[in-house]
C-alpha positions as YAML, in Angstrom:
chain: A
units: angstrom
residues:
- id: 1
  name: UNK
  ca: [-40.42, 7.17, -17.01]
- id: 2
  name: UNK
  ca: [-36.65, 6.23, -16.98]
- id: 3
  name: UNK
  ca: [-35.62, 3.76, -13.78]
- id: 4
  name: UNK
  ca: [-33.79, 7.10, -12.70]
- id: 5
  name: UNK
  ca: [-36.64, 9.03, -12.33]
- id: 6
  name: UNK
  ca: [-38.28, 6.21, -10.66]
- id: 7
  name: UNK
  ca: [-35.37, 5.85, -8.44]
- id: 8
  name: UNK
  ca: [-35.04, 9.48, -7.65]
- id: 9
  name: UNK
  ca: [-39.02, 9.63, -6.47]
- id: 10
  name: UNK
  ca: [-38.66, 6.86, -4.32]
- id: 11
  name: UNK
  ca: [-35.69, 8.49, -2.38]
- id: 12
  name: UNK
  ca: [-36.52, 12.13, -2.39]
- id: 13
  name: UNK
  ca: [-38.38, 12.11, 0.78]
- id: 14
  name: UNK
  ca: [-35.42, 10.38, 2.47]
- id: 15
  name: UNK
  ca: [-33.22, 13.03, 1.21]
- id: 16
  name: UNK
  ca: [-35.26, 15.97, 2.02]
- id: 17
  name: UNK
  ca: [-35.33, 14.63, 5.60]
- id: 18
  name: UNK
  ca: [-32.08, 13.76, 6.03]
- id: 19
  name: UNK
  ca: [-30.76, 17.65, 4.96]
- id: 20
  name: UNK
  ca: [-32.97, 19.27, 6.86]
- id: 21
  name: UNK
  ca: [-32.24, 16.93, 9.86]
- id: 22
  name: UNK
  ca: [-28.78, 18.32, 9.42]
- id: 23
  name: UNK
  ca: [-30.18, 22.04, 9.81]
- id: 24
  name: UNK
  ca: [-32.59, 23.79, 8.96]
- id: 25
  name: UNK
  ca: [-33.20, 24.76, 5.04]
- id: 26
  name: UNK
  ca: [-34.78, 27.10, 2.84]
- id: 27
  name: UNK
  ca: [-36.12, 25.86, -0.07]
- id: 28
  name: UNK
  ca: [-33.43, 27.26, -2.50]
- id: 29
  name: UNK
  ca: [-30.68, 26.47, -0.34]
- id: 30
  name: UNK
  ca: [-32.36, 22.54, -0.04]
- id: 31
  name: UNK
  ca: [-32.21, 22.20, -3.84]
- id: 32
  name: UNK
  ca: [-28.19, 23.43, -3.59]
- id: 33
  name: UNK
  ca: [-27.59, 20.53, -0.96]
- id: 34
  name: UNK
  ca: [-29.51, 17.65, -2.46]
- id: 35
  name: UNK
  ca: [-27.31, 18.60, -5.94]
- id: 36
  name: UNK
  ca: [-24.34, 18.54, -4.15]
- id: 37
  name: UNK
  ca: [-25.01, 15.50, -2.48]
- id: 38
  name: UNK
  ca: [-25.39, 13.91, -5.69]
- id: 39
  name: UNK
  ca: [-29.06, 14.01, -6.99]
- id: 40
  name: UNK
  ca: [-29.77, 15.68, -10.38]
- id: 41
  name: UNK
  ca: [-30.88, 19.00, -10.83]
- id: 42
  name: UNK
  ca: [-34.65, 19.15, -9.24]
- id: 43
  name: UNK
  ca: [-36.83, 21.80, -10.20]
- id: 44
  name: UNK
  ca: [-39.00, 23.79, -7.51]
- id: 45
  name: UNK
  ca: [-42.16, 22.23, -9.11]
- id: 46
  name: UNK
  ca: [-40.86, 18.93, -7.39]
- id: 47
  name: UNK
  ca: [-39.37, 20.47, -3.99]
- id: 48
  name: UNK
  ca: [-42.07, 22.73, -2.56]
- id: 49
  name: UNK
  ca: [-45.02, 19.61, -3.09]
- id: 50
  name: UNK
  ca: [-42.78, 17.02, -1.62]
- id: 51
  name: UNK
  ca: [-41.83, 19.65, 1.36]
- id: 52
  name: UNK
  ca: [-45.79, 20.36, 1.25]
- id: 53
  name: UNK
  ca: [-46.33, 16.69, 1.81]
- id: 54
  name: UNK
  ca: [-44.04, 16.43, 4.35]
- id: 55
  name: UNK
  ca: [-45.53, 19.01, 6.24]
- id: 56
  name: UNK
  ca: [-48.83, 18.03, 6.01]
- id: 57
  name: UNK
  ca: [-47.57, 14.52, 7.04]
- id: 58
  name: UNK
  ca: [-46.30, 16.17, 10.34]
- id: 59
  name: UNK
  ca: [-42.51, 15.13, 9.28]
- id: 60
  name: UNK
  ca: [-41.17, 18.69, 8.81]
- id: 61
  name: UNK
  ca: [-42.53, 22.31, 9.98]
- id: 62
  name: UNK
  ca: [-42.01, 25.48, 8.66]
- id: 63
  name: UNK
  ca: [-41.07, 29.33, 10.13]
- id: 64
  name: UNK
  ca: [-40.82, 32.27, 8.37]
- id: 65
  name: UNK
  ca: [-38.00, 34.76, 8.87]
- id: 66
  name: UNK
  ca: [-36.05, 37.63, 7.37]
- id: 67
  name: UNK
  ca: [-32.93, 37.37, 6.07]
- id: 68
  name: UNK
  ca: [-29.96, 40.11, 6.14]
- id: 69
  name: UNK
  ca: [-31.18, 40.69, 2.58]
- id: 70
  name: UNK
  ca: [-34.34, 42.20, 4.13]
- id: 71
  name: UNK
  ca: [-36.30, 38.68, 2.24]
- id: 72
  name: UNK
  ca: [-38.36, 36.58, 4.03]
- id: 73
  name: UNK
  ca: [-37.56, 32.76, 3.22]
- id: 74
  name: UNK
  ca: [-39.56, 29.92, 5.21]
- id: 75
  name: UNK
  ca: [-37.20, 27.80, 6.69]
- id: 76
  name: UNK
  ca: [-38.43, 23.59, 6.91]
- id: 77
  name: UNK
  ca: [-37.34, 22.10, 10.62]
- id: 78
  name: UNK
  ca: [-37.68, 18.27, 11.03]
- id: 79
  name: UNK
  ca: [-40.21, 17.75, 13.74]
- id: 80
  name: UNK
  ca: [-39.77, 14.35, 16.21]
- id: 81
  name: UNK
  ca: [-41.87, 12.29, 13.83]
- id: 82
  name: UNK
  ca: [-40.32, 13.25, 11.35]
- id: 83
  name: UNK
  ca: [-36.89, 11.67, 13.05]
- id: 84
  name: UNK
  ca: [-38.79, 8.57, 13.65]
- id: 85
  name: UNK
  ca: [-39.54, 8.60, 9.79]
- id: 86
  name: UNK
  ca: [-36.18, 9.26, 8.58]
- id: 87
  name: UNK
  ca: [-35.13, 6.36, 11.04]
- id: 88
  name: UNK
  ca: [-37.75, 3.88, 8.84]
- id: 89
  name: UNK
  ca: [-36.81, 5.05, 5.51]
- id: 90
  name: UNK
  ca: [-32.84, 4.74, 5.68]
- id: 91
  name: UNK
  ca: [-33.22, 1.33, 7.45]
- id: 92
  name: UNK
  ca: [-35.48, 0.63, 4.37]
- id: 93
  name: UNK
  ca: [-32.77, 1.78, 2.04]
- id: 94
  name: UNK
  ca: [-30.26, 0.02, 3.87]
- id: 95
  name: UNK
  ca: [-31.77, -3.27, 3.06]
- id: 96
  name: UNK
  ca: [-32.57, -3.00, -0.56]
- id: 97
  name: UNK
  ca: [-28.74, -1.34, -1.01]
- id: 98
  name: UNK
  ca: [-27.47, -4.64, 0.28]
- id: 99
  name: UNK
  ca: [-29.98, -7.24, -1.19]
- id: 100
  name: UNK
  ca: [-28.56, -5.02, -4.41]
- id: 101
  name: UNK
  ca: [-24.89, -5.16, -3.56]
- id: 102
  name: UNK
  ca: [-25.47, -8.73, -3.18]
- id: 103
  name: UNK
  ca: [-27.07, -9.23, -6.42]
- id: 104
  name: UNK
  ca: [-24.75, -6.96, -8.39]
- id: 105
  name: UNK
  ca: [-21.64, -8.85, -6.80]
- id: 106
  name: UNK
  ca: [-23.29, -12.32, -7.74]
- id: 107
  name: UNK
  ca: [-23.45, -11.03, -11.01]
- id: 108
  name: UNK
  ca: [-20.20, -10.11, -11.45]
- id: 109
  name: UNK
  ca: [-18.42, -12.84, -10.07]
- id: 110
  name: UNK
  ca: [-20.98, -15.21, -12.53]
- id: 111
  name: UNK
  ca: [-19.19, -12.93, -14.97]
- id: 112
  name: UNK
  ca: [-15.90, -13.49, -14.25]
- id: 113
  name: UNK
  ca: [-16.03, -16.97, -13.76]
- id: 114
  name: UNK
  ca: [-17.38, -17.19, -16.99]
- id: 115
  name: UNK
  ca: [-15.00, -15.44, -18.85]
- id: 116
  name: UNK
  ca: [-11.84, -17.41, -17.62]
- id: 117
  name: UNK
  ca: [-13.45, -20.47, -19.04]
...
């Protein structure tokens, strides 16, 4: 498994919850926001477990409803704990982005400094 992938499954429950703390989402119309915020391409065999999951965790809810096209689509709400648990996880990112940033910039300047000598 590429660090990517690794990466990627570490942070998709972050992301889901952050979108759909935005508004709510269908399931089609999450996979359309987490590619344009950035993520790869994520097939529906990853997104409907993970919102699963999340449901079952009490960290999202669902509602079906008809749409103007006459389909019904089940729309995924963020519930209060699920707030608290977005809260956890992007203060959790936040600190491993920095230690990162720190590390990366170490490096770097390590790397410059050795080159002008």
């Amino acid at each position: 498994m590429s660090i990517r992938t690794q990466l990627l499954k570490g942070i998709l429950d972050g992301c889901i919850l952050g979108i759909i703390e935005e508004q709510p989402v269908y399931g089609y119309e999450l996979s359309k926001k987490l590619l344009k915020a950035g993520l790869p391409k994520i097939s529906k065999g990853t997104i409907y477990p993970v919102l699963l999951r999340l449901q079952k965790s009490g960290f999202i809810r669902s509602e079906t409803m008809t749409a103007a096209s006459g389909h019904n689509r089940k729309y995924y709400y963020l519930t209060d704990n699920g707030k608290n648990e977005f809260e956890s996880i992007a203060k959790e990112w936040r600190v491993v982005a920095v230690s990162f940033s720190n590390l990366l910039l170490k490096r770097k300047s390590s790397v410059i400094h050795n080159d002008t000598n």
